[in-house]
Structures are given as C-alpha cells and as structure tokens.
C-alpha positions in Angstrom: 5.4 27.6 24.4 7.2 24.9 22.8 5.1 22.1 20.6 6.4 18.6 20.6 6.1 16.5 17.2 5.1 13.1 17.6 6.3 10.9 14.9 3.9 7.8 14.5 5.6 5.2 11.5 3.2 4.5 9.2 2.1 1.2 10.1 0.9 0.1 6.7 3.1 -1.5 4.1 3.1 -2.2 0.0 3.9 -5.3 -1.3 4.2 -6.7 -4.7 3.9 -10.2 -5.6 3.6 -11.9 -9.1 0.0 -12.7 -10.3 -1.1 -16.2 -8.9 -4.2 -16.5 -11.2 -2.3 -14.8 -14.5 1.4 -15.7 -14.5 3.7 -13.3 -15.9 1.8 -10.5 -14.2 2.0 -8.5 -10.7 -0.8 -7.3 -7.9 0.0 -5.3 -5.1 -1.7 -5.0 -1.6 -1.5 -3.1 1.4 -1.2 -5.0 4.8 -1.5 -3.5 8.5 -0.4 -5.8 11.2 0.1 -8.8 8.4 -4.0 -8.1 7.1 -4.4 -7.3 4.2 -6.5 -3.8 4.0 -6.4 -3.4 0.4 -5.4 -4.9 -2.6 -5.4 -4.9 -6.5 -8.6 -5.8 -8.3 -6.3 -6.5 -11.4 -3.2 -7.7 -12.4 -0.1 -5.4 -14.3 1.8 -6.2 -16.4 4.7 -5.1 -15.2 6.2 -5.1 -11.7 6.8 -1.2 -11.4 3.1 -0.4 -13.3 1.7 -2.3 -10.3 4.0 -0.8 -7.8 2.6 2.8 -9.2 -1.1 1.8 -8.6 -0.2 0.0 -5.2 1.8 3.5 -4.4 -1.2 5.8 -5.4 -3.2 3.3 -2.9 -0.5 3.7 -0.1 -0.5 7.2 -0.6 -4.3 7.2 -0.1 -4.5 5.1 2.7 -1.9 6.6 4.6 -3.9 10.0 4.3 -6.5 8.9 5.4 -4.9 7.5 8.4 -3.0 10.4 9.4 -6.0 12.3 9.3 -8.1 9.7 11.6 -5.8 10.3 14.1 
C-alpha cells in the first residue's frame, strides 16, 4: 500500500514592523489571510530580537495548526 503526503503551505506569516508607539523599536505579528492572529505585547529593541520572539510564536502557532488538522 502506498501513502500519499499532502503538503498544506503554512498559511500564516511573520512580519516585523518598527514600533509605532516607541520609535526606534520593533513588534512582530502573525497574520492568516491578512488578520492578524497574534502579535507582540512589547516592543524590541532590535529588529532580529523581535524577529526571534515573533519566530518562537510562528513556531507555536504553526504546531498547533498542523496538529488541528
């Protein structure tokens, strides 16, 4: 018997923006389907220290998901 594997793209995507309530810092958020499911509750100082947090996020989110399915 053969098994077929389905692969689904993962319909949710990162993005990082600069702060627009604290200039000179970054929040992430997670959209589906241009919502935004989740996002930062606080501003980094840094572009890629939010990125990491936004990525631990996406990582979470997208486990859950694959295991909804």
């Amino acid at each position: 018997m053969l098994f077929m594997i389905t692969f689904k793209p993962n319909p949710h995507t990162l993005r990082v923006t600069p702060s627009a309530k604290e200039p000179g810092r970054f929040d992430w958020s997670i959209t589906r389907d241009a919502v935004v499911v989740r996002q930062s509750a606080r501003s980094f100082g840094s572009e890629g220290a939010s990125e990491a947090n936004g990525d631990a996020a996406f990582r979470e989110l997208t486990s859950l998901w694959q295991n909804a399915r």
